[in-house]
N, C-alpha and C positions, 0 to 999 in steps of 0.2 A: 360894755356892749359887745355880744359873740360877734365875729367877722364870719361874712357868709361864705359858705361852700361851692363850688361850683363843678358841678359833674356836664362835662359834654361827649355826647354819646356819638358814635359814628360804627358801623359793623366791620368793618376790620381797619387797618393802616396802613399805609403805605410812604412808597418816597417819590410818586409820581402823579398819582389821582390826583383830579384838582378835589372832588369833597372833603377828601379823605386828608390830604394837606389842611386845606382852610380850617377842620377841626383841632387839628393835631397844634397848627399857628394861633388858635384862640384860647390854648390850654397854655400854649407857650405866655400870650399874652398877658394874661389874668395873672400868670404867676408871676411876671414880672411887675406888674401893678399893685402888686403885693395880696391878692386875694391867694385863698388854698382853691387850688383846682385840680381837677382829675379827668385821663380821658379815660372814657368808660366804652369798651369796648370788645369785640370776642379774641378769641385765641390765634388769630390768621392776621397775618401783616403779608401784603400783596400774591393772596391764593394759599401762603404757606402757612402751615402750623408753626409759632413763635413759642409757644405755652403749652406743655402737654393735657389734653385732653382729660387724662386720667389724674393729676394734681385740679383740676376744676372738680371733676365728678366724686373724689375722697374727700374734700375740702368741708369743712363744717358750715360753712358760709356758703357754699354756692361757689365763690370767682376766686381769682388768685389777685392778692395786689403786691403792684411791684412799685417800692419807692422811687425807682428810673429804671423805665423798661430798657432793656441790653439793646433795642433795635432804634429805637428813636429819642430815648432820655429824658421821656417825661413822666412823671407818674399817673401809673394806670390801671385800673380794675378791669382785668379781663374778667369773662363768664364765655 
């Protein structure tokens, strides 16, 4: 039986918002419960560009994924 996916969206990331935290802690979660999880989220972690704009907009897919984003270490699908 396939194990489910789990994508939790929030529009950018940070290391002080509380939404933006509680998303980022339930991606943490999940993956430690053993589900695959991902946050899905855009290219700005608190106001700043994390992900260039232009690796989104050449991208075959639309987003960029990162198996552990450089800023907060979870894996993430920007767009």
């Amino acid at each position: 039986m396939a194990r489910p996916v789990i994508g939790v969206i929030m529009y950018q990331t940070s290391n002080s918002k509380g939404q933006e935290l509680v998303a980022q802690r339930m991606v943490k979660w999940f993956l430690r419960l053993g589900y695959e999880a991902y946050l899905i989220t855009s290219i700005y972690h608190d106001g700043n560009e994390v992900v260039k704009r232009r690796a989104v907009e050449t991208s075959l897919e639309g987003y960029v994924f990162q198996e552990k984003d450089t800023i907060i270490g979870l894996p993430t699908i920007s767009r």
